[in-house]
C-alpha positions as CSV (number, residue, x, y, z in Angstrom):
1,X,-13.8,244.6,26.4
2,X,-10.5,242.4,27.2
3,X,-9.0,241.2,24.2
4,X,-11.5,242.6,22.0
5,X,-9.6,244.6,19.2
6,X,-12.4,247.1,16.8
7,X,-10.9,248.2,13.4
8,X,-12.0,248.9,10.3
9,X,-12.6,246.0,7.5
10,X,-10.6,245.5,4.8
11,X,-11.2,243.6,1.5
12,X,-8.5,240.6,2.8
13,X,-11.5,240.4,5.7
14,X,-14.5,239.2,2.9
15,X,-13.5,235.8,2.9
16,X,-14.4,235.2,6.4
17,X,-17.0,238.0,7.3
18,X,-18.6,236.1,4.5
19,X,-18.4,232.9,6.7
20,X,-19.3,234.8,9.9
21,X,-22.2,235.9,8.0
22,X,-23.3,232.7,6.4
23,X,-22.8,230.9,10.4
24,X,-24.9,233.7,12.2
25,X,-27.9,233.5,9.3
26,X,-30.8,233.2,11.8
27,X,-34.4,234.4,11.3
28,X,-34.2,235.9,14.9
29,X,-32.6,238.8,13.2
30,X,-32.8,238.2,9.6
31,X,-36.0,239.0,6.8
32,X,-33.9,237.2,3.9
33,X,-33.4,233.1,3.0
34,X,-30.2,231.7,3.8
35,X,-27.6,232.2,1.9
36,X,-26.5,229.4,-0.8
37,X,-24.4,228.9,-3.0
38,X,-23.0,229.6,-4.5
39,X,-22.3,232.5,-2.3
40,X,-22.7,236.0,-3.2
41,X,-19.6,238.6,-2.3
42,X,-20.1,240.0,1.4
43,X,-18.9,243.3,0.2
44,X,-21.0,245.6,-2.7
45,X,-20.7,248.5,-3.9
46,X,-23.6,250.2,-1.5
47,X,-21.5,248.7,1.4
48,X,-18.1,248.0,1.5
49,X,-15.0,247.9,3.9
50,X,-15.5,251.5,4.7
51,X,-18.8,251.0,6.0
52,X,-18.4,248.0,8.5
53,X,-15.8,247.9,11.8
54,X,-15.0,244.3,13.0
55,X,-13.9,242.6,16.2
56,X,-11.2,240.3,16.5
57,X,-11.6,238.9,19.9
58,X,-8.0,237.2,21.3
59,X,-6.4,237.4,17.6
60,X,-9.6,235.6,15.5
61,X,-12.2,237.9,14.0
62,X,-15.3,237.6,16.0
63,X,-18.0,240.1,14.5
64,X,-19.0,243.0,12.3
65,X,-21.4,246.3,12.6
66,X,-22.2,247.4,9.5
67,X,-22.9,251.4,8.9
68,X,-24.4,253.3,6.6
69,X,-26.7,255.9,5.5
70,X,-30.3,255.8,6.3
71,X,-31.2,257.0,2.5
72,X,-29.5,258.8,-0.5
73,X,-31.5,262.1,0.8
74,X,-29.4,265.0,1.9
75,X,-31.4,266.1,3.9
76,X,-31.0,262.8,5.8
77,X,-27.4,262.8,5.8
78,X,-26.7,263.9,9.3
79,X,-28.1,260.8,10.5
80,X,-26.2,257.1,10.2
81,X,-28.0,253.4,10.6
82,X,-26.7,250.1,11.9
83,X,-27.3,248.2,8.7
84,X,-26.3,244.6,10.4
85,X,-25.0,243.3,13.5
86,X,-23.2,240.1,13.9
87,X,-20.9,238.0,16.5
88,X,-19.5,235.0,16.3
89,X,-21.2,232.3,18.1
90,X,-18.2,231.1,20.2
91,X,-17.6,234.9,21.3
92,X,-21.2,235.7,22.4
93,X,-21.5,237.0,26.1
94,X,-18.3,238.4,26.4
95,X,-19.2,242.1,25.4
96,X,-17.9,241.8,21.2
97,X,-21.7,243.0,20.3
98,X,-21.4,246.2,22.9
99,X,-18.0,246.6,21.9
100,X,-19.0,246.7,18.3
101,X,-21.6,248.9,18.7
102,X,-19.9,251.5,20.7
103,X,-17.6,252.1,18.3
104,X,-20.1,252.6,15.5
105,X,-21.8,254.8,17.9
106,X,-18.3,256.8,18.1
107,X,-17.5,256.6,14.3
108,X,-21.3,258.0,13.2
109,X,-19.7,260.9,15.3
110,X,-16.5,261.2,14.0
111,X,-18.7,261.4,10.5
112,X,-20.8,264.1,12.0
113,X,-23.5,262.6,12.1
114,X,-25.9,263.8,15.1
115,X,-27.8,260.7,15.2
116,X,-28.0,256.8,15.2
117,X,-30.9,254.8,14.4
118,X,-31.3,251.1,13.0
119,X,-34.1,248.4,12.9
120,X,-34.6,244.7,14.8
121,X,-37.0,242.3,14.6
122,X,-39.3,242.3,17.8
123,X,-38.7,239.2,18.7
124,X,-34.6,239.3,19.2
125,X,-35.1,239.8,22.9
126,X,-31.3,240.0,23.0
127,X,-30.3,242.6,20.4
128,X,-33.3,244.9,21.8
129,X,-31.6,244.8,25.3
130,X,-28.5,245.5,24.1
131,X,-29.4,248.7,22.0
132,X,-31.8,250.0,25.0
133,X,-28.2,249.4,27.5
134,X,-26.6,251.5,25.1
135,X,-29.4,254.5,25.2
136,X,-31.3,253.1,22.2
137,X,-35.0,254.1,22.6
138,X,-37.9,252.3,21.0
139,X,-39.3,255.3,18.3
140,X,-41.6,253.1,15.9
141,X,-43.3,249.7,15.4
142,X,-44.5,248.4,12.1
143,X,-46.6,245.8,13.2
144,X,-46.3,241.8,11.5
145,X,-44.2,243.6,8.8
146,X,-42.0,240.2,8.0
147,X,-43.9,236.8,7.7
148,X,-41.0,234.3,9.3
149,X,-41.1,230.4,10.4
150,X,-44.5,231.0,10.3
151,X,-45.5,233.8,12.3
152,X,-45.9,237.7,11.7
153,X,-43.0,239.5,13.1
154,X,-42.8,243.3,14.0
155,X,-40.1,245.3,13.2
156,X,-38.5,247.8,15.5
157,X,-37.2,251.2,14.8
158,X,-35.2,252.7,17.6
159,X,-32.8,255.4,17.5
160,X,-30.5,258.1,19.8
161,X,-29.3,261.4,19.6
162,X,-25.3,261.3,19.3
């Protein structure tokens, strides 16, 4: 995407993925309470700079993808998941999210992994469109499996061969 730049984090970038993070908090896409504070550290030891690739859009970071291992299994290992997804709100609609998760897409190869799956909430209409532009394919439902605002939520497992 023009002016969007993908690299990979580094810890000088936890102050303000921390800030992204705490300014995208919506339940449209996420099962835990706000953050407060006082705040806990964006990176930990499960997930840290290694795992996430950002987007500075025009200079200014704009979003993260975060990726990791489905489990600890080794027999799993071929196989990597888009643990969190997030974009600034000023640089929504101008392709940061696709650019992000292209280049997870291309990094879970250069890993060697032979497949890409994640989980979103059924009722983030625009995440679910993005993933299925991308060749993300609906492969499970767990039905009302988060309780949010009020209402049952499903969550979505899709996935793609790499």
């Amino acid at each position: 995407m023009p002016g969007t730049h993908i690299r990979h984090a580094t810890l000088d970038d936890e102050d303000a993925l921390g800030r992204l993070d705490r300014a995208t908090w919506s339940t449209l896409h996420a099962v835990t309470p706000p953050p407060r504070e006082p705040y806990e550290p964006f990176f930990t030891p499960r997930s840290g700079p290694r795992d996430h690739l950002v987007a500075e859009l025009d200079g200014r970071l704009a979003g993260y993808i975060r990726l990791g291992l489905p489990t600890d299994v080794a027999s799993n290992a071929h196989v990597r998941q888009i643990r969190g997804l997030a974009v600034a709100e000023e640089a929504r609609g101008r392709g940061v999210g696709r650019a992000l998760l292209r280049a997870a897409v291309e990094e879970a190869r250069r890993q060697g992994a032979r497949r890409i799956s994640l989980r979103v909430l059924g009722h983030n209409t625009p995440a679910r469109k993005l993933y299925e532009s991308e060749g993300f394919v609906v492969e499970g439902v767990q039905p009302g499996e988060f309780h949010l605002d009020g209402a049952y939520v499903d969550d979505v497992l899709m996935g793609r061969p790499l």
